[in-house]
Phi, psi and omega in degrees: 000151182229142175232086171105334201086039186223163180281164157218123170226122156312119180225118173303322198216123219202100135244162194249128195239111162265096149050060144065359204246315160216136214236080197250119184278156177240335145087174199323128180264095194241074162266140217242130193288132164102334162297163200281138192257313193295174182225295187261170181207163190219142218209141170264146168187123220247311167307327193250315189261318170099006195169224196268170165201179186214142180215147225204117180255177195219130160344079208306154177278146180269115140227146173078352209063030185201341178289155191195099206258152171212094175285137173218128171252166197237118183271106189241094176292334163326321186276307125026293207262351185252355182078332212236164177215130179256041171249004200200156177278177175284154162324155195017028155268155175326123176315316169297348161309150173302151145276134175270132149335111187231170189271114142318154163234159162320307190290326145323331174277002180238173182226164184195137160249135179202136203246162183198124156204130182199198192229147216222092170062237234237351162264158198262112175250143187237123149260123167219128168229130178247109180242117181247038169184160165247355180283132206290327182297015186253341195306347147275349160263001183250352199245167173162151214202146197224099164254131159245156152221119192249155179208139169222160194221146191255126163322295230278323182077057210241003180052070210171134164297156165299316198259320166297359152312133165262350197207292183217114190231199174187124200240137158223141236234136188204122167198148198253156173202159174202152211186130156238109191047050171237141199305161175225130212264101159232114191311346191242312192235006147119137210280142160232191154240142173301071224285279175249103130268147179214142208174190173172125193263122167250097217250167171206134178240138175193130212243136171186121180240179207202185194273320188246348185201173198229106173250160215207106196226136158204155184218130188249127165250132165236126170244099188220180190224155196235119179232115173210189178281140190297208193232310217245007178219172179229075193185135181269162223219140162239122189206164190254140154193157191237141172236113152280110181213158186236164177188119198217095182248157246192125160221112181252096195300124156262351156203157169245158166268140186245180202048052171267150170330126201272323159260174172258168182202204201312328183258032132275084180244009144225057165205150173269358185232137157298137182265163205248114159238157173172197183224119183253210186198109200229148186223165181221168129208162211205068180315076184241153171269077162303117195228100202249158218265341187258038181073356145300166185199158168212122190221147209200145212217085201250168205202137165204132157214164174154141193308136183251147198227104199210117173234172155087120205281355189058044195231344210235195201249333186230116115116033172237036142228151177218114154224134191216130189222137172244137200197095190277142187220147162212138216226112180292128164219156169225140164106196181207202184244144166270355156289145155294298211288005183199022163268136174313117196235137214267355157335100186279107182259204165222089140319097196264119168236117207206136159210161192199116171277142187260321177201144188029206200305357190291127182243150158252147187216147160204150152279111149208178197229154217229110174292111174277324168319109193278326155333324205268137202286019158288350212298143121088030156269170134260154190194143192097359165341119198212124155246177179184133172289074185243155178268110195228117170249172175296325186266005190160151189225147179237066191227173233217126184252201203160077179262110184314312207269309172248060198004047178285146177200161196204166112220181213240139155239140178192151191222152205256004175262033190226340194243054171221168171228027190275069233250125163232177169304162175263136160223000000 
């Protein structure tokens, strides 16, 4: 059956076969090609959740006909089992207030994600909202949401995405954005937030390769208004502010491996793809103008380079894979942000990114980042650390994550045979 211009099949009865070994019924099916097959998954979350939870995704949805709703709802047993939820401040206190110890209600024990994406004339709308309560009366401390609406255009007119270019592509890029209490990742010194934000970014991307290297130029305008945490107080602050930056990344191969498979075939039993192994080399530098509504300013100048490593075909049983990619970054700046959430922090690191097989399918991965700054009462720790466990076959993968800093932990079930482009011959 086709859906949409995707394959679809319909099954009454769906079991899932691990390699003749083990045998799980799934019970009526419905898979729509390049959608997510696992459904349920179980998870930590201390910040949000209070704890442990269990979770049950769904079939994305038709609204309106062009619309593509995708719901998950959340069971948070820990919070459950404690009577109490430490996630949230008190009623009428500040958002930047601590948080306290509350009195559960029923509607506290579920949680819910919910994505809305489709296209509006010739742009592209993206809605995701995280509500980590149902109560309403929680529902401005429990919620948060993130909307775009993007629309890009190819110069070159070459009918390829930007990331399916091979050679040359060139893009300029429009997006409308809104933001409620969404998070901003800052990999080093520690995640902050967007209380309100609205704005709207204009980009130009541009991709262009050669036999030996990978060059990478985008240049960004941001205009937006702000409601966040001050940097230097614990009270939120509203300013208007524009960015002008430019990021201009470099990848240079020093070796390739040459005769690799050109298809996988039998002797691939934990990857859906041949692996492109060799040794680069990727530098970055990454240039911005901060410009805020009280006359601050900030301007900043970061430099990151170090070698990327992908050696072993993930074909033999102890130890034949490696990607291990290192990337020392340091960052000039003068001025600062009157925002938490986007001053720059001038910490000279090592980013370490590795994953690695120890035997058959077992992979180990790990992220963090290694402090250089001799100054700093942090110097030559790590911090920020996200490990991860996986089981990995050519048909599925099983794994298990670990973020050190917000003690989160999860794990994934996925199966590759609808979401891959690893395409081989039959044997």
């Amino acid at each position: 059956n086709t859906f949409n211009e995707k394959l679809k099949f319909i099954s009454k009865n769906t079991w899932i076969n691990f390699d003749d070994k083990l045998i799980l019924p799934i019970g009526r099916r419905s898979i729509i090609d390049r959608d997510p097959i696992s459904r349920w998954g179980i998870g930590t979350d201390y910040e949000e959740k209070d704890g442990f939870y269990i979770s049950r995704g769904f079939n994305t949805r038709k609204i309106l006909k062009k619309y593509d709703l995708k719901i998950t709802p959340y069971f948070l047993i820990q919070r459950s089992t404690k009577g109490k939820t430490n996630s949230f401040v008190a009623e009428d206190s500040s958002i930047l207030s601590d948080k306290v110890s509350q009195d559960i209600s029923l509607p506290d024990l579920f949680a819910v994600n919910a994505s809305l994406k489709g296209e509006i004339k010739s742009w592209e709308l993206n809605i995701n909202s995280d509500f980590n309560s149902l109560d309403l009366e929680k529902l401005s401390r429990a919620s948060r949401a993130l909307i775009t609406l993007d629309k890009s255009i190819d110069l070159n007119r070459n009918n390829k995405s930007f990331e399916e270019s091979t050679n040359n592509s060139n893009f300029l890029d429009f997006q409308l954005y809104g933001a409620y209490r969404q998070k901003v990742i800052r990999s080093f010194s520690g995640d902050q937030e967007i209380y309100l934000g609205k704005g709207f970014t204009l980009s130009n991307r541009r991709l262009w390769q050669r036999k030996n290297f990978n060059n990478k130029l985008t240049l960004n305008y941001d205009l937006g208004e702000f409601q966040a945490k001050e940097k230097n107080d614990n009270k939120l602050k509203n300013s208007i502010r524009n960015v002008l930056s430019s990021s201009f990344e470099n990848e240079l191969y020093l070796w390739r491996k040459k005769n690799l498979d050109e298809k996988i075939d039998i002797s691939y039993k934990y990857s859906p793809n041949v692996i492109e192994q060799g040794l680069s080399w990727v530098s970055s530098v990454k240039p911005g103008v901060f410009f805020y509504g009280d006359s601050s300013q900030q301007k900043v100048i970061s430099f990151s380079t170090g070698p990327k490593l992908i050696i072993g075909s993930f074909k033999k049983k102890f130890l034949d894979y490696t990607n291990l990619n290192l990337s020392a970054n340091y960052n000039l700046k003068n001025g600062e942000s009157p925002f938490a959430f986007d001053d720059v922090d001038k910490t000279q690191k090592l980013k370490i990114s590795l994953e690695q097989q120890i035997i058959g399918p077992l992979l180990f991965g790990y992220e963090g980042f290694l402090n250089l700054d001799n100054n700093s009462d942090n110097y030559s720790q790590l911090t920020n650390s996200t490990y991860t466990l996986d089981i990995k076959r050519r048909a599925y993968s099983i794994g298990a994550f670990y973020k050190e800093s917000s003690q989160a932990f999860g794990i994934q079930f996925n199966l590759n045979n609808f979401n891959y482009f690893g395409k081989s011959s039959k044997f």
